[in-house]
C-alpha positions as CSV (number, residue, x, y, z in Angstrom):
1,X,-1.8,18.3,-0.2
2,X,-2.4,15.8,2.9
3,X,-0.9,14.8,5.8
4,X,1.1,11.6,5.8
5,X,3.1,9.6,8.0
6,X,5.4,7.0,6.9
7,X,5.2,3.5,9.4
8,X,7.7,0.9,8.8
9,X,7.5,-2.6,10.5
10,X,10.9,-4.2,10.8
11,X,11.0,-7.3,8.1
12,X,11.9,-10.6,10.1
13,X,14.8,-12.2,9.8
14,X,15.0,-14.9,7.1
15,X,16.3,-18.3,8.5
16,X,16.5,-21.6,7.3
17,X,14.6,-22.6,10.2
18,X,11.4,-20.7,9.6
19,X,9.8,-21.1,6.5
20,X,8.7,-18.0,4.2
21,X,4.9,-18.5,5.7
22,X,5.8,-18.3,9.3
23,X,7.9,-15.3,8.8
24,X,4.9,-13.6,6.1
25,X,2.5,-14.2,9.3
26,X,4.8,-13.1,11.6
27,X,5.3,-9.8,9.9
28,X,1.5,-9.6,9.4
29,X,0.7,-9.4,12.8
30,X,3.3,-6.4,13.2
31,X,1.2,-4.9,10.3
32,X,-2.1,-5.2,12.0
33,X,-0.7,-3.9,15.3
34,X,-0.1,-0.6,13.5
35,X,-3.1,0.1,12.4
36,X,-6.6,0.9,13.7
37,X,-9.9,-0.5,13.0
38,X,-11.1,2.1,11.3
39,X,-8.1,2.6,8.7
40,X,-8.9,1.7,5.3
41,X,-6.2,-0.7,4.2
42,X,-4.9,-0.9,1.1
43,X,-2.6,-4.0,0.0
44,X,0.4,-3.5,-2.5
45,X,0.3,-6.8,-4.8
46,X,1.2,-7.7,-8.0
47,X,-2.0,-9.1,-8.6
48,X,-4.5,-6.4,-7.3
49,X,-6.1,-3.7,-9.1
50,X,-4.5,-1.4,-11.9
51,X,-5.3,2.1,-12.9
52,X,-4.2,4.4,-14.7
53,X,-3.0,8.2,-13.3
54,X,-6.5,9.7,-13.8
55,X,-8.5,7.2,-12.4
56,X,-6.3,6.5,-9.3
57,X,-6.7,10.2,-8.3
58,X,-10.7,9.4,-9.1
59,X,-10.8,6.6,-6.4
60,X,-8.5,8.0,-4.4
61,X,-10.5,11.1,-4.3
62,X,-13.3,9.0,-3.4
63,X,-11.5,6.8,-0.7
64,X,-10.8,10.4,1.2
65,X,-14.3,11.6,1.0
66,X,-16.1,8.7,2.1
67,X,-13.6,6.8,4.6
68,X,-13.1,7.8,8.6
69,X,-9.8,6.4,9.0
70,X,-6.3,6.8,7.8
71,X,-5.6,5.3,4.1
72,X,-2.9,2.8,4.6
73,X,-1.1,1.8,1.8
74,X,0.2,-1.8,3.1
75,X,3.9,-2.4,1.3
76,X,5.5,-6.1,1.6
77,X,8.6,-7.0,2.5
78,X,11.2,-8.9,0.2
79,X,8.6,-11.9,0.9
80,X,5.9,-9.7,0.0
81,X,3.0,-9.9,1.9
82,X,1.5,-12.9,4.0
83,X,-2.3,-13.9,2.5
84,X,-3.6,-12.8,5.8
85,X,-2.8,-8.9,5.1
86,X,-4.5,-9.1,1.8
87,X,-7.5,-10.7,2.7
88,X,-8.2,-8.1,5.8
89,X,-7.3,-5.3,3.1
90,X,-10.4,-3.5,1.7
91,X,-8.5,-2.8,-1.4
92,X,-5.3,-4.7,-3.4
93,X,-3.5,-2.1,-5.6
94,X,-0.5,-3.4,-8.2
95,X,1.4,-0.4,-9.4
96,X,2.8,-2.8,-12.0
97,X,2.5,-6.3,-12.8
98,X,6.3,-7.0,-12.4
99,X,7.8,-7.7,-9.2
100,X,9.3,-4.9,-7.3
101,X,11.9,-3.5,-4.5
102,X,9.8,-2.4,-1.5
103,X,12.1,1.0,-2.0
104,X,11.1,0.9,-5.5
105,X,7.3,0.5,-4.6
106,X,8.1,3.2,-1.9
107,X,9.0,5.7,-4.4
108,X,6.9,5.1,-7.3
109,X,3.7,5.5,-4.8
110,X,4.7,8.3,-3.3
111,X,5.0,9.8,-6.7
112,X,1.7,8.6,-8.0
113,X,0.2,10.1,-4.9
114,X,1.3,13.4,-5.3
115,X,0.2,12.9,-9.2
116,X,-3.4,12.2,-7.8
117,X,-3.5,15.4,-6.0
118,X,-2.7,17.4,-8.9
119,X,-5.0,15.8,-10.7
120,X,-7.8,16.6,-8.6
121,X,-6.9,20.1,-8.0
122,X,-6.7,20.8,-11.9
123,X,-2.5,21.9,-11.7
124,X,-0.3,21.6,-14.6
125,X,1.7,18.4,-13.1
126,X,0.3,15.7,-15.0
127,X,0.2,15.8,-18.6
């Protein structure tokens, strides 16, 4: 349905040394060295923005006719993300209110992805 490419940016070590904040900005700035300026960045939180199957393939849809860049869907580490990822992000998506695995977040996007594209090409998938 698209092309995709999967980035991962090694989580820093957690020491007793280095509070959570340092480490959350440290990993931030290995986020932002992976992307481009013209990527659409999308931050995985908790907190962000819910939809339902339907109308994440909607704005989705939307996102991929009207942006120039990639779509980056921005995952945390076990920290989460650093407050400086989610305010550069143009979007904050929660796939669920409860806290969850980065491999769990991993999957359960990937999965709601391919959902959005059989949504918007009208197959059988979702029901």
């Amino acid at each position: 349905y698209t092309q995709l490419e999967w980035v991962e940016v090694k989580p820093e070590k957690i020491k007793k040394n280095r509070s959570n904040d340092i480490i959350l900005n440290l990993e931030a700035e290995s986020i932002i060295q992976k992307t481009k300026k013209r990527d659409y960045l999308i931050a995985l939180d908790r907190y962000g923005d819910q939809y339902n199957s339907i109308d994440f393939a909607k704005w989705l849809e939307k996102l991929a006719i009207n942006s120039n860049g990639w779509t980056c869907f921005i995952i945390g580490s076990p920290l989460g993300l650093s407050k400086k990822i989610t305010s550069i992000a143009h979007s904050v998506l929660s796939l669920s209110p409860m806290t969850l695995t980065h491999e769990m977040t991993r999957i359960i996007l990937l999965e709601q992805i391919y959902r959005a594209f059989t949504i918007m090409r009208g197959e059988k998938y979702h029901k």
